[in-house]
C-alpha positions in Angstrom: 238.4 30.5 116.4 240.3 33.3 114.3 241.1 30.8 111.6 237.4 29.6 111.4 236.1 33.5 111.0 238.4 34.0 108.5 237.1 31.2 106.7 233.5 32.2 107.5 234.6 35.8 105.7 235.9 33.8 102.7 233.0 32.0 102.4 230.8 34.8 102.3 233.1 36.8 99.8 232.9 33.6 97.7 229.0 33.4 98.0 229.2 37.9 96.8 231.3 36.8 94.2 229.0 33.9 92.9 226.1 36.5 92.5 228.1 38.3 90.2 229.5 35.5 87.7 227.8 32.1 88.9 230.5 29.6 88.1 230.8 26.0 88.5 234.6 26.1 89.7 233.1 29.2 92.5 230.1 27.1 93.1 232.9 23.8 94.0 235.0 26.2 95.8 232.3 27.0 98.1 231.1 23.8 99.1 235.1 22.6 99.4 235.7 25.4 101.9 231.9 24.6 103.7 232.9 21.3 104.3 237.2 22.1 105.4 235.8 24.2 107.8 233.6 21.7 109.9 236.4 19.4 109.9 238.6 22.2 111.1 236.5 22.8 114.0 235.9 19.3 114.6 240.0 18.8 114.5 240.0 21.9 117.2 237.8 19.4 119.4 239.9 16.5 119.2 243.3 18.8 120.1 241.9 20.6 122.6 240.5 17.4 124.3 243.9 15.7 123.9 245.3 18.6 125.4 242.9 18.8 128.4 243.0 14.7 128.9 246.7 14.9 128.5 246.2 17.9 131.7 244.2 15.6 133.5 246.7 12.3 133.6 249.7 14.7 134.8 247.3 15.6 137.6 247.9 13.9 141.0 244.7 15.5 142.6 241.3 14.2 141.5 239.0 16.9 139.4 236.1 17.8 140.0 233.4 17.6 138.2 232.2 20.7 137.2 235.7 21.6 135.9 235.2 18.1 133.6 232.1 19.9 132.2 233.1 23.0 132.4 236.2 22.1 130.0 234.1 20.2 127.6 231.8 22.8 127.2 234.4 24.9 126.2 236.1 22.8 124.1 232.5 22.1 122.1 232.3 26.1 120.9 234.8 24.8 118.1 233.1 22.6 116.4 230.2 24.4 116.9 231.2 27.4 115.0 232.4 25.0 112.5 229.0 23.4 112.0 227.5 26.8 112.0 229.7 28.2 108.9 229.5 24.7 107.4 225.8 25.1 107.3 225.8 28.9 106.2 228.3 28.0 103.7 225.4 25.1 102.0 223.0 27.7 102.0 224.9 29.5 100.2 225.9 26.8 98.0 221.9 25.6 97.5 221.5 29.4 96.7 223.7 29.5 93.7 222.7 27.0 92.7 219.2 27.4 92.7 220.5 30.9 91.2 222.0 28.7 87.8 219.1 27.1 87.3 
């Protein structure tokens, strides 16, 4: 999650910066970071659910399942976030844009 907020921060110092001097290269920047940070998220999913299946096969006693969900729910907040800055990061993006125009 602390890798994904610090992308959110860049994102937003990007989207500051763009106000100022509305450049294509910024403007590309933006929506490269945007996108690297779903897929970070969504990469967060996958290892944390090889993680927790991995968990699961060493286990010799069944699981319940409420820890099942319980587990996936957590590991969902991830690509969640990343979705969230992903779409904040197009806004800004269509902003800038709209901005050039």
């Amino acid at each position: 999650m602390v890798p994904l907020l610090l992308l959110l921060i860049v994102i937003i110092v990007l989207f500051f910066k763009g106000l100022k001097d509305n450049s294509e290269k910024n403007l590309k920047l933006l929506n490269a970071l945007a996108l690297f940070t779903f897929v970070f998220g969504v990469l967060g999913f996958v290892v944390g659910l090889l993680g927790a299946l991995e968990a699961i096969s060493a286990n010799t006693v069944p699981i319940s399942p409420q820890i099942l969900a319980g587990g996936l729910k957590v590991s969902l907040i991830s690509p969640a976030f990343g979705m969230v800055i992903f779409l904040i990061g197009k806004l800004f993006s269509i902003i800038l844009t709209w901005k050039k125009a």
